[in-house]
Structures are given as C-alpha cells and as structure tokens.
N, CA, C and O atoms as CSV, one atom per row, in Angstrom:
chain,resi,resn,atom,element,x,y,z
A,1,UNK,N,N,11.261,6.926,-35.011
A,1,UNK,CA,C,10.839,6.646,-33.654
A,1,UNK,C,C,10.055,7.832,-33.111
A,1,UNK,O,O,10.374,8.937,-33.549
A,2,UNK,N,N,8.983,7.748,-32.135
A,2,UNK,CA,C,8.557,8.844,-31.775
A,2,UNK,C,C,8.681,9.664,-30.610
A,2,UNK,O,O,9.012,9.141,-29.546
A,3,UNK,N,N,8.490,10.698,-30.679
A,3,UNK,CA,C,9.609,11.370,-29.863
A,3,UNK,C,C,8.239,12.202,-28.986
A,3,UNK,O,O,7.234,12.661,-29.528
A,4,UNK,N,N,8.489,12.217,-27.840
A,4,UNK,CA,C,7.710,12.588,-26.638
A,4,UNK,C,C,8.545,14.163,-25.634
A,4,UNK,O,O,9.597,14.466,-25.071
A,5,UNK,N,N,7.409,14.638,-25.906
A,5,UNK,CA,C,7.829,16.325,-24.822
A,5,UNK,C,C,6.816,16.263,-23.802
A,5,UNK,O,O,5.610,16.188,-24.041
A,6,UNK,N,N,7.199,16.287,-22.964
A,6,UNK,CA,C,6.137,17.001,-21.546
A,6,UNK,C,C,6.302,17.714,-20.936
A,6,UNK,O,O,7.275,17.617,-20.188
A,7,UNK,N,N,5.530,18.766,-20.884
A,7,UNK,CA,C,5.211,19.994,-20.379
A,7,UNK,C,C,3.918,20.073,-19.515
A,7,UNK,O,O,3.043,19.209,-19.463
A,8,UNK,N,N,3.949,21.291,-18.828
A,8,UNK,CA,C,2.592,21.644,-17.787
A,8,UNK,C,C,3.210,21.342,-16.292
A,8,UNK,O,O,2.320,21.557,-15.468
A,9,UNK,N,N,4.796,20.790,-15.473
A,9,UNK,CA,C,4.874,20.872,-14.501
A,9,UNK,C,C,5.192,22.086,-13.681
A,9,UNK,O,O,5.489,23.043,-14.396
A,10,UNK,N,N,5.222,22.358,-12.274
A,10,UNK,CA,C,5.524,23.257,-12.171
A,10,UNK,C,C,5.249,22.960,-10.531
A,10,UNK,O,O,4.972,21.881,-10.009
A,11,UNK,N,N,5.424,24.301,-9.887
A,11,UNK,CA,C,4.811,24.121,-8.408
A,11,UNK,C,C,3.530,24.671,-7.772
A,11,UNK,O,O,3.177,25.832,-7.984
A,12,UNK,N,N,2.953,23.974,-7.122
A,12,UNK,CA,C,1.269,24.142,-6.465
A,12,UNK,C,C,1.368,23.485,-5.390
A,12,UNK,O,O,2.108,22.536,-5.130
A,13,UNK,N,N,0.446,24.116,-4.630
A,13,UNK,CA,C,0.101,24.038,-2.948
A,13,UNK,C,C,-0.770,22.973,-3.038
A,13,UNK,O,O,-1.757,22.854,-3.763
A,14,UNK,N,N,-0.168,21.981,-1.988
A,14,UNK,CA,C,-0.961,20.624,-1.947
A,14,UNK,C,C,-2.845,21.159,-1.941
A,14,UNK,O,O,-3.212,22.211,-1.417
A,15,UNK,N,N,-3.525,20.458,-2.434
A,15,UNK,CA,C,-4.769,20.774,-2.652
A,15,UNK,C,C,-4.971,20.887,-4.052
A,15,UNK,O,O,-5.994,20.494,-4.613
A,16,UNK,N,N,-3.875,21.492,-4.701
A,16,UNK,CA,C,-4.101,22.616,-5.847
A,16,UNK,C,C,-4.023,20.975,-7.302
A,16,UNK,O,O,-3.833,19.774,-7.111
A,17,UNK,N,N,-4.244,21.677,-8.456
A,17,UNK,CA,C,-4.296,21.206,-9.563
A,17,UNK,C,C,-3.550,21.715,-10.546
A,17,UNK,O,O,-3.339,22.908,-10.763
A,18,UNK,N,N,-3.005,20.444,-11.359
A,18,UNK,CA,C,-1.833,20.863,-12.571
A,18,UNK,C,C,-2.424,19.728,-13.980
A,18,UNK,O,O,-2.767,18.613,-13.587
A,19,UNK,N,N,-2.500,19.893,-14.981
A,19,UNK,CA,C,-2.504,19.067,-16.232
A,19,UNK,C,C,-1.470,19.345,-16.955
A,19,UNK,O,O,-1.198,20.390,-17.547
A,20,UNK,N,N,-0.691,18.002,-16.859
A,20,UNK,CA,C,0.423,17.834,-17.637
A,20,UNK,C,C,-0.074,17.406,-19.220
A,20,UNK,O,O,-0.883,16.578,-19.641
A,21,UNK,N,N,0.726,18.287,-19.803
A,21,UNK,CA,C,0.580,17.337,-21.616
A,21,UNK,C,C,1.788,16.828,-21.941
A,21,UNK,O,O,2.827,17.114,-21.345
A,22,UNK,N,N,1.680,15.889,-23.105
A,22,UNK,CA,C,2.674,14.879,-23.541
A,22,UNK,C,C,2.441,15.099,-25.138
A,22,UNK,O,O,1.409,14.816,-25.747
A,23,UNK,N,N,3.422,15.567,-25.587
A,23,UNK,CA,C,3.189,15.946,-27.467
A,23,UNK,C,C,4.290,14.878,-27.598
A,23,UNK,O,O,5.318,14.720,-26.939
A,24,UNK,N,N,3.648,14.011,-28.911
A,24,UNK,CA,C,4.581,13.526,-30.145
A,24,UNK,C,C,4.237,14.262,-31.507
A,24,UNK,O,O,3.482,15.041,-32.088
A,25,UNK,N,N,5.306,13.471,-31.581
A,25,UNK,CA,C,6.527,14.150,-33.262
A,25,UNK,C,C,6.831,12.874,-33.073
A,25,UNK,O,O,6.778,12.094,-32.122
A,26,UNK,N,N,7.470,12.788,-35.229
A,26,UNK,CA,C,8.051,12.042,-35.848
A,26,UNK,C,C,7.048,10.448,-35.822
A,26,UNK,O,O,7.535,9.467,-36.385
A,27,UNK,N,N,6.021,10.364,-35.311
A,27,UNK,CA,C,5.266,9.298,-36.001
A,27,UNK,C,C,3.703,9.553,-34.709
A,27,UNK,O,O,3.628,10.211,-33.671
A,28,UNK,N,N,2.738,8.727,-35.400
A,28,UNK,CA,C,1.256,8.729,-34.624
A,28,UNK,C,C,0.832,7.757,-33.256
A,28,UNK,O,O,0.545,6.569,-33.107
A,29,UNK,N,N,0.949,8.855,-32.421
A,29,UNK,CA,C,0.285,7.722,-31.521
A,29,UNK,C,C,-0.945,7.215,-31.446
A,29,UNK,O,O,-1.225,6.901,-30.289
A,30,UNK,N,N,-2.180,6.916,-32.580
A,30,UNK,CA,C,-3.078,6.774,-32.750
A,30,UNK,C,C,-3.290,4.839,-32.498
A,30,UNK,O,O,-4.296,4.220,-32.148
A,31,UNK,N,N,-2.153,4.423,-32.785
A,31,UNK,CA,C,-2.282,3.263,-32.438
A,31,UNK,C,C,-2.033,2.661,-31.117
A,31,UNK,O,O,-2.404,1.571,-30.682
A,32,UNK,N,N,-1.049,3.958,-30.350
A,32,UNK,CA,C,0.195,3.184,-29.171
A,32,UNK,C,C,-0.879,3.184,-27.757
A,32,UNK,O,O,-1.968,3.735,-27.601
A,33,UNK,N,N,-0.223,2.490,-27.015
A,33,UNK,CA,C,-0.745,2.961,-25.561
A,33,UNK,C,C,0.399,4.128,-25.412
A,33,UNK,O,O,1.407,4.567,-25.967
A,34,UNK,N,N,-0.429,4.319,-24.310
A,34,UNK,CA,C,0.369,5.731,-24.031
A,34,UNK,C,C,0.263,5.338,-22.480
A,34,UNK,O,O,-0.625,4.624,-22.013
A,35,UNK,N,N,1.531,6.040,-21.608
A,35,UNK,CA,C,1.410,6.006,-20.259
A,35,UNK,C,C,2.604,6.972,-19.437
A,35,UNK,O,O,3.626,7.518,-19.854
A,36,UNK,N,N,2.019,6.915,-18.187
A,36,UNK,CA,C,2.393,8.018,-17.466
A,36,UNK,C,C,3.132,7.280,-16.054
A,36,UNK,O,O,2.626,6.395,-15.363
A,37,UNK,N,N,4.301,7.849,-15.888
A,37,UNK,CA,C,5.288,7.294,-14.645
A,37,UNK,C,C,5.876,8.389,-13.436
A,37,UNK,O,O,5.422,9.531,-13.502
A,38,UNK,N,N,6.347,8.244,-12.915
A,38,UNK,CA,C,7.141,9.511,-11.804
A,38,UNK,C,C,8.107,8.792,-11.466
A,38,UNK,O,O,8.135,7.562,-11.507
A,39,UNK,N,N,9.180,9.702,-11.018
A,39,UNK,CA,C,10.276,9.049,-9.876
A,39,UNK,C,C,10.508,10.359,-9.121
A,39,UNK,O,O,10.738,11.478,-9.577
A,40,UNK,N,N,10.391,9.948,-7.861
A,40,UNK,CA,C,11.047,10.730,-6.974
A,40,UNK,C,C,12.290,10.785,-6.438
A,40,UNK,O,O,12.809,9.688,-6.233
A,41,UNK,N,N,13.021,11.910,-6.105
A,41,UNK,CA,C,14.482,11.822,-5.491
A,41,UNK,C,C,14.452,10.656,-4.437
A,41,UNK,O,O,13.630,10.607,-3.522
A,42,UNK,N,N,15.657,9.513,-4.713
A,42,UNK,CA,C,16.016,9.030,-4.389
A,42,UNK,C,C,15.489,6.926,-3.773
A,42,UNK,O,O,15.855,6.114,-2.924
A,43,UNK,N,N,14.284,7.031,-5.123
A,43,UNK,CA,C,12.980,6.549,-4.975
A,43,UNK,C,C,13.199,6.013,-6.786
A,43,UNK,O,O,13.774,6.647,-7.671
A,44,UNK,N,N,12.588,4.791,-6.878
A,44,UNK,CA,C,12.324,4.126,-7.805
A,44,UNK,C,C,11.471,4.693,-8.955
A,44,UNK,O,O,10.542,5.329,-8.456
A,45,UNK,N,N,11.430,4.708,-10.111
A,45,UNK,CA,C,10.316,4.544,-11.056
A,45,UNK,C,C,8.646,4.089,-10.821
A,45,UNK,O,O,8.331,2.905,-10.698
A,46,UNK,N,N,8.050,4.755,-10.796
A,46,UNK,CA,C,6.594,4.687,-10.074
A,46,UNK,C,C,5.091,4.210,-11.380
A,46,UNK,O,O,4.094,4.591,-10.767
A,47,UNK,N,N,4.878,3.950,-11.973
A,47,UNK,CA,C,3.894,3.696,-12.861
A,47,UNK,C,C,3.002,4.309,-12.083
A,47,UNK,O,O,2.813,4.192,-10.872
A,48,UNK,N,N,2.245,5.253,-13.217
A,48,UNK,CA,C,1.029,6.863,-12.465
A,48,UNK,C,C,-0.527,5.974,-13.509
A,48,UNK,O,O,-1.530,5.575,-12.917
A,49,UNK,N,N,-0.363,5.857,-14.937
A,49,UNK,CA,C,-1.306,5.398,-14.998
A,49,UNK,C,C,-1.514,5.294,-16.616
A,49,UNK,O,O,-0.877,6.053,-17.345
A,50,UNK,N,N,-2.296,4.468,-17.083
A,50,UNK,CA,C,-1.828,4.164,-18.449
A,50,UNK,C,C,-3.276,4.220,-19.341
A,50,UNK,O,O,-4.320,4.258,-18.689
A,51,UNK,N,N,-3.352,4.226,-20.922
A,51,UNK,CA,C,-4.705,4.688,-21.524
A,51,UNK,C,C,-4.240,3.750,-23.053
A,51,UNK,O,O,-3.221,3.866,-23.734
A,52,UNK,N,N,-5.207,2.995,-23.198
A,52,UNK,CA,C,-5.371,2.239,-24.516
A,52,UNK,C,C,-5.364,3.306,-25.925
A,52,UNK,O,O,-5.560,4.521,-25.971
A,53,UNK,N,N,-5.075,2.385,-26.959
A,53,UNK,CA,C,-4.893,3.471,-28.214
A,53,UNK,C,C,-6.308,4.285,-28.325
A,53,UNK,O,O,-6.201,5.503,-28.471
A,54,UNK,N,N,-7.272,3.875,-28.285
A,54,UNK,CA,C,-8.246,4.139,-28.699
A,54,UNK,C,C,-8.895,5.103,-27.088
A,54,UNK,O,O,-9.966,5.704,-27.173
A,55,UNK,N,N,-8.110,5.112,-25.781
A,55,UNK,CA,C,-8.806,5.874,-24.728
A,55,UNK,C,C,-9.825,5.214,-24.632
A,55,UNK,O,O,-10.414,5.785,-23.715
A,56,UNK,N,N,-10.445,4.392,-24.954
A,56,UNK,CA,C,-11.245,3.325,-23.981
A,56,UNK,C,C,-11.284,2.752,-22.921
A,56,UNK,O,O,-12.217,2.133,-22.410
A,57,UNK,N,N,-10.087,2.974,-22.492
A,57,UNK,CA,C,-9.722,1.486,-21.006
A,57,UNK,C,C,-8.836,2.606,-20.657
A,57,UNK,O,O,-8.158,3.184,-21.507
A,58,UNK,N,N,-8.840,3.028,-18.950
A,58,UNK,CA,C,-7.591,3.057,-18.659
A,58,UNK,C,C,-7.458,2.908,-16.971
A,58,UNK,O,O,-8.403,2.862,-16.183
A,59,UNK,N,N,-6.213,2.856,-16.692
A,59,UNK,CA,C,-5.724,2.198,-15.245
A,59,UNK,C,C,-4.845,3.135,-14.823
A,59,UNK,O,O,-4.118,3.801,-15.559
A,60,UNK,N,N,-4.921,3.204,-13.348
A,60,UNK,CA,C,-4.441,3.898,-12.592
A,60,UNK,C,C,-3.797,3.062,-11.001
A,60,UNK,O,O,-4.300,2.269,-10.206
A,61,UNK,N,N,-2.628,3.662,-11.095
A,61,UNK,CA,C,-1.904,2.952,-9.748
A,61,UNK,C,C,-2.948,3.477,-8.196
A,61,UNK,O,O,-3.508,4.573,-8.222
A,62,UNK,N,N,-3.054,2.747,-7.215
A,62,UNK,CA,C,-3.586,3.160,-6.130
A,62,UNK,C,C,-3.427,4.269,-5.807
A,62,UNK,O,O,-4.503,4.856,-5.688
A,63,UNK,N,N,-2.403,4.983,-5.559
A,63,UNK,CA,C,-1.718,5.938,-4.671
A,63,UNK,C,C,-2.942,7.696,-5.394
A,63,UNK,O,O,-3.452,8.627,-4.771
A,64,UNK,N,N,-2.921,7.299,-7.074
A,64,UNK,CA,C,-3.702,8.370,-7.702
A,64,UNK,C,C,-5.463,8.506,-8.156
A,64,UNK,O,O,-6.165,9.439,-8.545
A,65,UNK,N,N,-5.686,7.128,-7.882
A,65,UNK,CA,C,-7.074,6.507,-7.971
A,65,UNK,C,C,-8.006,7.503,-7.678
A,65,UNK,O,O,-8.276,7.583,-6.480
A,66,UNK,N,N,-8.853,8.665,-8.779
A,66,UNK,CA,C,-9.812,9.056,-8.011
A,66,UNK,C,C,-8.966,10.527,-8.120
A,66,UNK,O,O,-9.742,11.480,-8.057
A,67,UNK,N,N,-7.990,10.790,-8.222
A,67,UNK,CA,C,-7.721,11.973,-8.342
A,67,UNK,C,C,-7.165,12.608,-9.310
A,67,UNK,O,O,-7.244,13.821,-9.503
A,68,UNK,N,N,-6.306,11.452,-10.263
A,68,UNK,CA,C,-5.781,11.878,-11.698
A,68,UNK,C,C,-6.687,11.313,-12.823
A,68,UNK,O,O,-7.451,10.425,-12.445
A,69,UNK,N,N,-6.753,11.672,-14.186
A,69,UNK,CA,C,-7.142,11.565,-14.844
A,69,UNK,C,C,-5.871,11.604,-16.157
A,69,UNK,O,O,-4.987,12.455,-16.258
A,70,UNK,N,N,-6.131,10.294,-17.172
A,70,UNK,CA,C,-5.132,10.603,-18.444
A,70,UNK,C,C,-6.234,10.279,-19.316
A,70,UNK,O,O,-7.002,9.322,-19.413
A,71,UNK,N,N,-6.075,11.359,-19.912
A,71,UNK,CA,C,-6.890,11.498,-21.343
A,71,UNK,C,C,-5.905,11.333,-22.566
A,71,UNK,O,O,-4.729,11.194,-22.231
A,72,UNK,N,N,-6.221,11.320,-24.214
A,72,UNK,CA,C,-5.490,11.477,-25.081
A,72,UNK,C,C,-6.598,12.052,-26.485
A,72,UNK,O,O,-7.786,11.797,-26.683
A,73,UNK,N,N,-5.849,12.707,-27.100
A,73,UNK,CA,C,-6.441,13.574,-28.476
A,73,UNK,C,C,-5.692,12.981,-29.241
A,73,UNK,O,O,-4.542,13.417,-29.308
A,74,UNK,N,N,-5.982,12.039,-29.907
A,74,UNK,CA,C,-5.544,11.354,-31.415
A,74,UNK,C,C,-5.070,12.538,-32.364
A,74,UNK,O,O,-4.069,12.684,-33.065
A,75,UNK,N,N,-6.168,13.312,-32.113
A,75,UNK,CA,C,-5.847,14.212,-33.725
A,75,UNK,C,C,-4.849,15.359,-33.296
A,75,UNK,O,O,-4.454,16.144,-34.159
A,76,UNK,N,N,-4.410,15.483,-31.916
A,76,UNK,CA,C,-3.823,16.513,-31.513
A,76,UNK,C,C,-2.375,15.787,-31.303
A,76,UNK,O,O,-1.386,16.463,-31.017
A,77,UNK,N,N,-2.307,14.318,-31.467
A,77,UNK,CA,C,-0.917,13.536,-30.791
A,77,UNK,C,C,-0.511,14.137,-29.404
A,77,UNK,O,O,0.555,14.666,-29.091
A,78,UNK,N,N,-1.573,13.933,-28.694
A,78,UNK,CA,C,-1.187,13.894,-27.294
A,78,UNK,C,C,-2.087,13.152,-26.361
A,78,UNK,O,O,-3.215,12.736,-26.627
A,79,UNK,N,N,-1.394,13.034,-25.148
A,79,UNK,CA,C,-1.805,12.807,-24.133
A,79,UNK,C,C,-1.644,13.415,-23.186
A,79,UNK,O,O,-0.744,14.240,-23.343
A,80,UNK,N,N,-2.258,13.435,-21.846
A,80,UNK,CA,C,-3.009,14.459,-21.079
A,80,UNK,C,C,-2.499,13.834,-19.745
A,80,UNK,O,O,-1.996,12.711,-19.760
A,81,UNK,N,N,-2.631,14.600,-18.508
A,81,UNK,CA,C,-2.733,13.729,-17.276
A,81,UNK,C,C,-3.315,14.929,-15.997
A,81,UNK,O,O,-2.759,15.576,-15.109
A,82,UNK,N,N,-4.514,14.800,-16.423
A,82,UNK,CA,C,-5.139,16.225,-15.203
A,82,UNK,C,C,-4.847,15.714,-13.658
A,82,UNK,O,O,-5.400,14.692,-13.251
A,83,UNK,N,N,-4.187,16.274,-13.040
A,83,UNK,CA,C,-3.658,16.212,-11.450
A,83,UNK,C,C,-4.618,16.958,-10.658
A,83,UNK,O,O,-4.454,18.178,-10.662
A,84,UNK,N,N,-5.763,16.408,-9.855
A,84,UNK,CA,C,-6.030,17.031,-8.426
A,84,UNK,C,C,-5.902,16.671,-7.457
A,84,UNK,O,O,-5.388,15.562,-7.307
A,85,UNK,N,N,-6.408,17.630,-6.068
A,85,UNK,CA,C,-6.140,17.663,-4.962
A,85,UNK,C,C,-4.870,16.720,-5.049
A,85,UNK,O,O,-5.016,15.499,-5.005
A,86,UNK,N,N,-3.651,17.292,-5.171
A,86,UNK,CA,C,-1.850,17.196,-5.428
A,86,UNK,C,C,-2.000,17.125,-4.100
A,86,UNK,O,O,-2.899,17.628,-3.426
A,87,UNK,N,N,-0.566,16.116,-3.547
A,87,UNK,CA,C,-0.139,16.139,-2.162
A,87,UNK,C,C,1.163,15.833,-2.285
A,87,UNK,O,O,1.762,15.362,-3.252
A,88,UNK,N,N,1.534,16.129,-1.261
A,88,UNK,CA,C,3.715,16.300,-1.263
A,88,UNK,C,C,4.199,15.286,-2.205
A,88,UNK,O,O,4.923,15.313,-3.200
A,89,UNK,N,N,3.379,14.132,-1.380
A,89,UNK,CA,C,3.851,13.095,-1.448
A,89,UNK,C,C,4.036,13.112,-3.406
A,89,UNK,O,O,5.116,12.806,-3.910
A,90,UNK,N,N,2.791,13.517,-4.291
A,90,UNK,CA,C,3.392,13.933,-5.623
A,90,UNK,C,C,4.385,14.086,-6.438
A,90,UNK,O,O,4.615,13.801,-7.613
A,91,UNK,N,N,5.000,14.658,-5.472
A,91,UNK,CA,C,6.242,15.371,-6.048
A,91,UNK,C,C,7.426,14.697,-6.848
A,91,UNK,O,O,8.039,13.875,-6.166
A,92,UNK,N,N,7.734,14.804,-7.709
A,92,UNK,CA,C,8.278,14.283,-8.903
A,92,UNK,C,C,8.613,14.786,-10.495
A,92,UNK,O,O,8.318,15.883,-10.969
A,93,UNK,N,N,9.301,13.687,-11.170
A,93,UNK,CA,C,9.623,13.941,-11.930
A,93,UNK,C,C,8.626,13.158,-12.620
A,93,UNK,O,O,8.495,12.006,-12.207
A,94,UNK,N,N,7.567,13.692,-14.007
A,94,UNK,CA,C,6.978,12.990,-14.620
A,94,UNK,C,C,6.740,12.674,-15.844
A,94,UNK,O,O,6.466,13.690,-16.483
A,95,UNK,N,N,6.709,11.422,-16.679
A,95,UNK,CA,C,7.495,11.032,-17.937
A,95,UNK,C,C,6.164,10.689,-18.363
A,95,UNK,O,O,5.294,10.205,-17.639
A,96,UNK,N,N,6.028,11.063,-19.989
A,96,UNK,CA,C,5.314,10.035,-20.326
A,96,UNK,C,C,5.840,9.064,-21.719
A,96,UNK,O,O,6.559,9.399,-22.660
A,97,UNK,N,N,5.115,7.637,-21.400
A,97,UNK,CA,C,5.746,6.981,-22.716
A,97,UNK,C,C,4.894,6.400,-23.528
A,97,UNK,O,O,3.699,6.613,-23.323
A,98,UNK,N,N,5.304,5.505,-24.675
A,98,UNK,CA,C,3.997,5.269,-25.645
A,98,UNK,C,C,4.683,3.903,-25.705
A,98,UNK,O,O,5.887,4.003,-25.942
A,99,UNK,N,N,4.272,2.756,-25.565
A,99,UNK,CA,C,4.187,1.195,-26.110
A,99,UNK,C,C,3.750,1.088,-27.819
A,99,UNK,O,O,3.251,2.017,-28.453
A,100,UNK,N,N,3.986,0.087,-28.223
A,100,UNK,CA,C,3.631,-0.311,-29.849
A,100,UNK,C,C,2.859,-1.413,-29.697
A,100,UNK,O,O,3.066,-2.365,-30.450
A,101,UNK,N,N,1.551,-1.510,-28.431
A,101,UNK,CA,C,0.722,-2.413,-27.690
A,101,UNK,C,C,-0.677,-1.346,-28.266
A,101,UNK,O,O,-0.487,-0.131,-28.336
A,102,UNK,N,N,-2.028,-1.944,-28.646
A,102,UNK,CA,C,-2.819,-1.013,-28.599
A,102,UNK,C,C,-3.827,-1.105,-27.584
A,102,UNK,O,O,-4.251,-0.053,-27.105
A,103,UNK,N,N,-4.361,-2.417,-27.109
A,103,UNK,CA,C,-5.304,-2.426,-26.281
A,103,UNK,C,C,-4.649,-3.422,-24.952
A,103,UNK,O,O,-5.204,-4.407,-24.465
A,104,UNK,N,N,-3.506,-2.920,-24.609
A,104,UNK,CA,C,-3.461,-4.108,-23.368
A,104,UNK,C,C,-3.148,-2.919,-22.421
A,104,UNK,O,O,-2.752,-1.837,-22.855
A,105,UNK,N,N,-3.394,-3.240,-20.782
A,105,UNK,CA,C,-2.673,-2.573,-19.559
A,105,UNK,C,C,-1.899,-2.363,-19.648
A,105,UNK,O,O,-1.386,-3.435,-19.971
A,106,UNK,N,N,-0.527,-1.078,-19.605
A,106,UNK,CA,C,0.611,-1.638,-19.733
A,106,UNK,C,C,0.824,-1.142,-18.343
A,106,UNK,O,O,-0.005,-0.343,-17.905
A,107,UNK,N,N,1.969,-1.560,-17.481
A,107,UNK,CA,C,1.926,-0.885,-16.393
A,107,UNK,C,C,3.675,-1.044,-15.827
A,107,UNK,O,O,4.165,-0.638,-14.773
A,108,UNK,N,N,4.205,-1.640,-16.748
A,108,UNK,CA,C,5.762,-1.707,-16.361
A,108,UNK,C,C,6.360,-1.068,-17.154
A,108,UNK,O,O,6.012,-1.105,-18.334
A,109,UNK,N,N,7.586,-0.187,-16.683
A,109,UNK,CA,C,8.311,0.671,-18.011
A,109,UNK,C,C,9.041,-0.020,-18.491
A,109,UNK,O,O,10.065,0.620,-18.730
A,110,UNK,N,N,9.165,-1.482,-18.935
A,110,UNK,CA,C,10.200,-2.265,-19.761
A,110,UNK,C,C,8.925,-2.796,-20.991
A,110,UNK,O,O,9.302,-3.346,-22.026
A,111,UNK,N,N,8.062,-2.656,-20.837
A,111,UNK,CA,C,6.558,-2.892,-21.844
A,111,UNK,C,C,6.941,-0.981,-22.622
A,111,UNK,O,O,6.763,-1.008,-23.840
A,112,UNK,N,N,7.169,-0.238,-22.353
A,112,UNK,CA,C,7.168,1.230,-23.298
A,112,UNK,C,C,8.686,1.430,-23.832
A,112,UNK,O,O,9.742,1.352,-23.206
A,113,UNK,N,N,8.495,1.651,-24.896
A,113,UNK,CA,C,9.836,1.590,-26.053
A,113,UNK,C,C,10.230,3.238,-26.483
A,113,UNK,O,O,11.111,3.464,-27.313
A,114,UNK,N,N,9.465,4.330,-25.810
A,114,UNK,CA,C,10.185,5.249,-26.357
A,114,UNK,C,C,9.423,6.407,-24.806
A,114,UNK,O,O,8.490,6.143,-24.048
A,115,UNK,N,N,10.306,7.626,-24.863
A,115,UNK,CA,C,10.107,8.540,-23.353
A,115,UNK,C,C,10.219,9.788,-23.698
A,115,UNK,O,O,10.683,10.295,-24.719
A,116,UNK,N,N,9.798,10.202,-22.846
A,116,UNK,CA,C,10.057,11.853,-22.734
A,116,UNK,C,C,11.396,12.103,-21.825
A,116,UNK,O,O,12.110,11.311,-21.210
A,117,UNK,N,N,11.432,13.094,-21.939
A,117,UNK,CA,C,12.511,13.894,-21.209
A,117,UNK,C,C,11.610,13.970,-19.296
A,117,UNK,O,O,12.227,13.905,-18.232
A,118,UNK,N,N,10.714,14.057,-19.394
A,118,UNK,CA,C,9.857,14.673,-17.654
A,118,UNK,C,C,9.723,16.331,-17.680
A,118,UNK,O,O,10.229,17.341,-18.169
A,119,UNK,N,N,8.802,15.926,-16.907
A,119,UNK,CA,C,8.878,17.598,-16.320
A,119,UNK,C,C,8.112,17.534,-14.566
A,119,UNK,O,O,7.170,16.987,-13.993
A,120,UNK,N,N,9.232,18.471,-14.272
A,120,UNK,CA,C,9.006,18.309,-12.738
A,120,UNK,C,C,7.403,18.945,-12.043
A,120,UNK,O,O,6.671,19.851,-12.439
A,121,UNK,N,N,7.302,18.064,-10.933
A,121,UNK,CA,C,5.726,19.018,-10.348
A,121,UNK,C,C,6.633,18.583,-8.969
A,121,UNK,O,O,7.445,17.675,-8.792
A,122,UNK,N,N,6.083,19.723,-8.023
A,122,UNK,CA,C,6.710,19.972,-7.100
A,122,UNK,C,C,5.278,20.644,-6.494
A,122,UNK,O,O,4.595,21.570,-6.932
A,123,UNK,N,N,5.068,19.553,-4.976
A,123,UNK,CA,C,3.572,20.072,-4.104
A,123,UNK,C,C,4.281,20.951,-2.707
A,123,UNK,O,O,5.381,20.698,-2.215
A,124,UNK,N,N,3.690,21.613,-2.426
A,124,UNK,CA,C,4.108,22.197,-1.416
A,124,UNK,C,C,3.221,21.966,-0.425
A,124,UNK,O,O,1.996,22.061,-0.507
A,125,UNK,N,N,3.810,21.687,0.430
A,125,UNK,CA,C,2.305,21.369,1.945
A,125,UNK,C,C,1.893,22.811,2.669
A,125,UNK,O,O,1.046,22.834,3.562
C-alpha cells in the first residue's frame, strides 16, 4: 500500500506563502490521483483540491480558487500544494491522499484509499 508523508507546514502571517509536499513510498503514484484536504479544529473534513495521474486536469474547492496551486513530479513521487496570499481562515490540518482512479475529479475522501499523517499550517492575522 502506499504510504504518504507531508511536510512544509508551519506558521505565516496571513498574506504570506507556504508549499506543502506529499512524498510516497512503498508503491508509484504515477498512475493515482492524488489530492489534498484540511480539517479544522472542530470543523469537518474540507476537500482543498485534487490533480489527475498524469497532472493534466486539476480542481480546486472555491474557498482556494486562484490562490493554491497542486502540482505533482512523477519521477520524484510527489505531490505539491503551493499556498498564497494564506488567510486565518487556512488554518488547518493538511492531508494529502492518492485514489487508484487516474483521470477522474476526485473530490470526496471516501473516493481516496490511502493518507498521510497532515501537517499543520497555522495563518496568523
């Protein structure tokens, strides 16, 4: 099964910019979608934004439209999620996961079969 780390959170002053990465191990995400979620204290599971196997297609929830970006490096087994102009409202815990889907939207976390641990970003106003 493949196993997902994310790293790159941390804390920044609303305005500011963070790129989170997402490394697998133990098999290729060259085929998977890959995608990106948050939850905030005390707040539901959030879908941030998702990228076809191939990084051809990808979708983004309203709230980040225009300000995040998820990229992915096949040959590096990762995926990416560049954060600008961050606002409080951000703040979270953020996961990323990979589906065994290659070219569809995915945008619900019961469609992704394997997770990371998160790593927190925290905006400060």
């Amino acid at each position: 099964q493949v196993r997902l780390v994310e790293s790159g959170g941390g804390l920044v002053q609303a305005g500011g910019s963070l790129r989170l990465s997402c490394a697998a191990s133990g098999g290729l995400i060259s085929t998977r979608a890959m995608g990106w979620f948050r939850q905030a204290p005390g707040k539901e599971r959030e879908f941030v934004a998702t990228v076809t196997w191939s990084g051809g297609t990808t979708y983004y929830s309203d709230s980040v439209k225009g300000r995040f970006t998820i990229s992915r490096d096949n040959a590096k087994n990762t995926v990416y999620l560049q954060m600008n102009s961050l606002k409080p409202d951000d703040t979270a815990v953020y996961s990323c996961a990979t589906a065994a889907l290659r070219a569809t939207i995915l945008t619900k976390a019961d469609q992704y079969d394997s997770w990371g641990q998160g790593t927190q970003v925290t905006v400060s106003s």
